[in-house]
N, C-alpha and C positions, 0 to 999 in steps of 0.2 A: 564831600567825603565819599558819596555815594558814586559819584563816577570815577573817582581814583582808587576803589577798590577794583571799580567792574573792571574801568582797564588793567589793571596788577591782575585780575582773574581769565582775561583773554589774552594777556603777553604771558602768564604763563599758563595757556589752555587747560586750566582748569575744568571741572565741572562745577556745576553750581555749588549742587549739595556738599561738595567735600572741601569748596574753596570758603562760602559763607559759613563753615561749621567751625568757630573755633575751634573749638576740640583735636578736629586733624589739620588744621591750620592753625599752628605756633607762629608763624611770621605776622601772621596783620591780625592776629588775636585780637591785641589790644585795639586795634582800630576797629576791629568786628563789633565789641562790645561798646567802644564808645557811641558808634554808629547806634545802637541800638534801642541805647541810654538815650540819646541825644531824638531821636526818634518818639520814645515815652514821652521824654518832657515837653514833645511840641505838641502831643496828641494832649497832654492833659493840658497844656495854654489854650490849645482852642476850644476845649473843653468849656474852660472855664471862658472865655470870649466868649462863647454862643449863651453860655449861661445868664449872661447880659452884666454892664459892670454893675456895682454896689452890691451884687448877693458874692459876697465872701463866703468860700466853706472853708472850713475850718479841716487840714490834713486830717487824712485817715490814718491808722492804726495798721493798715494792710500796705501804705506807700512806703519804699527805699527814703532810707533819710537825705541820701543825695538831693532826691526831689522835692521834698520838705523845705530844706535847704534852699533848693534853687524856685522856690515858690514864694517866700521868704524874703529872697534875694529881689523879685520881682515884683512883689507888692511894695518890696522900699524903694526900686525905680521908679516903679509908676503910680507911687503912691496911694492904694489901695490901700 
């Protein structure tokens, strides 16, 4: 996803700041924000990878339910 933004941001000579900024960028918003999201959930997997398996945390009160969710999703994958 990450290189079919950048190219979409150099075919149409964007700048960075104004291309990655949803906000002035309505067209690839939604793929801004997914990128984003999608981004969080790998930094909290290795998180939790480095953490070593069997210590389970139990979600925080501060995490997006999405990620709850998709944390969830992946202890019933991988059986945690």
């Amino acid at each position: 996803m990450k290189a079919q933004l950048e190219a979409a941001r150099q075919a149409a000579g964007e700048a960075i700041s104004v291309f990655y900024d949803p906000r002035q960028n309505a067209e690839h918003a939604t793929d801004l924000q997914r990128s984003h999201r999608l981004r969080g959930e790998m930094a909290s997997l290795m998180q939790r990878a480095e953490a070593g398996a069997g210590q389970h945390r139990p979600p925080t009160a501060t995490e997006p339910e999405e990620w709850v969710s998709f944390e969830r999703r992946a202890d019933a994958f991988f059986g945690a």
